[in-house]
N, C-alpha and C positions, 0 to 999 in steps of 0.2 A: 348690594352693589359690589363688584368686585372693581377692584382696581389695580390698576395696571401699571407694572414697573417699567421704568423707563430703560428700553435698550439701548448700549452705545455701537454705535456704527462706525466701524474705524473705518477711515477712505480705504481705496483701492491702491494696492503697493505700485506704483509707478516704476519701482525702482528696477523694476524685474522685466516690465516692457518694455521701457528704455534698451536693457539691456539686449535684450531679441531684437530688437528694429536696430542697432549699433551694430550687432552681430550679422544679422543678413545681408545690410550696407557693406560692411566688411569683406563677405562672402561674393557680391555682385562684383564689387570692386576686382575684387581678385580673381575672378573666374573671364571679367571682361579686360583685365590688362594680358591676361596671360595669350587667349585668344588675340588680342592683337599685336604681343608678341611674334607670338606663332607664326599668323599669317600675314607677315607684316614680311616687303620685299627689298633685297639689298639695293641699296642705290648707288648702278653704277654708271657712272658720267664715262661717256666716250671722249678718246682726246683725241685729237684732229692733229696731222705734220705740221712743220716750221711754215711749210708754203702752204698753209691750208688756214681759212678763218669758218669759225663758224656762223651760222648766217645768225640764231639769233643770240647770240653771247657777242660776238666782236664787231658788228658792223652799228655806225649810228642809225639813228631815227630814218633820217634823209638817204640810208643806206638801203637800210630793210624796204623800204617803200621804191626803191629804185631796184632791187634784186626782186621784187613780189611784183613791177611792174614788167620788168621783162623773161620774167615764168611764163607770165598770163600773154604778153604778146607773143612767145617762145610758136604757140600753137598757132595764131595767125599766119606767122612769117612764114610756119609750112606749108599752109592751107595757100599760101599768094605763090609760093617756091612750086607746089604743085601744079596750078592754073598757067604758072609763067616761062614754067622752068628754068627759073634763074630767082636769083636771091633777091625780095623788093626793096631799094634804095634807101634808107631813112629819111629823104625828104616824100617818097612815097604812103611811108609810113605817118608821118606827119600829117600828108595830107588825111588820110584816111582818118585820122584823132586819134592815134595808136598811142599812148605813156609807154614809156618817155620820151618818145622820138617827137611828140606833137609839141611846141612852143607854147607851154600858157602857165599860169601863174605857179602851177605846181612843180613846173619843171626848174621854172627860175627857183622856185624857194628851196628846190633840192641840188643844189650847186650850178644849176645852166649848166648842163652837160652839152655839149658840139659832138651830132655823131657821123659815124663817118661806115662806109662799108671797104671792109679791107679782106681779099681773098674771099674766106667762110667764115667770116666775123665781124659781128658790129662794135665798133669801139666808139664809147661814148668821155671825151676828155672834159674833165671838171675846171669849172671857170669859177669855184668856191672849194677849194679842200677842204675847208675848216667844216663847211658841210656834210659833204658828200667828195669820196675818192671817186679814179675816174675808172669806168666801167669798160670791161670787154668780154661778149657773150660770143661763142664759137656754135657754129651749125652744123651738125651733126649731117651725117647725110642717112644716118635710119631717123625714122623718127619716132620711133621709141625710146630714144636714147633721153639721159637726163638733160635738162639745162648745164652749160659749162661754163661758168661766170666767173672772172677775175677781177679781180681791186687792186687799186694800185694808189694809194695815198702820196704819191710824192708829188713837189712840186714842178708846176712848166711839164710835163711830159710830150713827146711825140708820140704817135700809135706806130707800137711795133712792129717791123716786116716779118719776123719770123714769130709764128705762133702756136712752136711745140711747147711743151709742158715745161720742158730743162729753159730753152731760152726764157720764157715770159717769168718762172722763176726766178733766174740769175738777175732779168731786168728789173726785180724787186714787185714783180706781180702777185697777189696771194689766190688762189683757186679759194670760192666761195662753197661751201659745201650746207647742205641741212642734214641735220641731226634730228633723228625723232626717238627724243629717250624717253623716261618716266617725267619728267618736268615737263610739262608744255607752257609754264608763262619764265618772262623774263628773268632772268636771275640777277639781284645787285652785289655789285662783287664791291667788298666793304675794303 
């Protein structure tokens, strides 16, 4: 019979794959920051003039839902202006259930704006500042032309008679402008 000596089996060095899988980690890491260095792009915020807001940085809640409702009616008004040849009234607009011009809950909750048609411009005055400033959208006569929305946060206002750019400025008007940069959600300014 022969008999057999007993081998010793030393474990497997761990120490050595640790090191390789640390090492390639290392390698991943550094090969995927550098790549998004790289193609990583400068962020640059447009600034907008003294007389200019921008639609989604400076305007309230009650604001943007009052500028984003007469974008959208912007395209009716021309479609009714074409069929009539003449600019449809706001209580026209009303009837039709146009926002903002139609009276219902959403209009109260966004300052009860009273609007009025003056010249080639609807001016909508706010009967809640604290909500919503009060609004004046000018009509193009191409209509391709953009929306030309102004705000006006003061209190008690009349709607202005003259509605070039320098006067409704002076009279503390801000021209509402969109910006479409690399950010597209809100920004909170801390």
């Amino acid at each position: 019979m022969s008999t057999s000596t007993p081998q010793v089996v030393r474990p497997a060095g761990a120490g050595h794959e640790t090191l390789y899988v640390l090492l390639l980690c290392l390698l991943i890491l550094s090969v995927a920051g550098t790549v998004v260095l790289w193609r990583s792009e400068t962020r640059e915020v447009a600034s907008v003039d003294s007389h200019q807001l921008d639609a989604r940085r400076d305007l309230t809640a009650g604001e943007q839902g009052l500028y984003a409702d007469l974008r959208v009616t912007l395209d009716e008004i021309r479609l009714l202006r074409e069929e009539a040849q003449a600019l449809p009234t706001p209580e026209q607009l009303a009837e039709e259930g146009f926002a903002p011009f139609a009276q219902d809950a959403s209009s109260v909750s966004r300052g009860g704006h009273v609007w009025q048609l003056r010249q080639q411009a609807y001016v909508g005055l706010s009967q809640d500042n604290a909500v919503a400033g009060s609004l004046l959208m000018r009509i193009a006569a191409d209509p391709s032309a953009a929306p030309d929305i102004w705000l006006n946060r003061g209190p008690s206002l009349a709607a202005p008679d003259d509605l070039s750019d320098a006067a409704l400025a002076s009279a503390g008007w801000q021209q509402v402008v969109a910006q479409f940069d690399a950010g597209v959600t809100r920004q909170h300014r801390h």
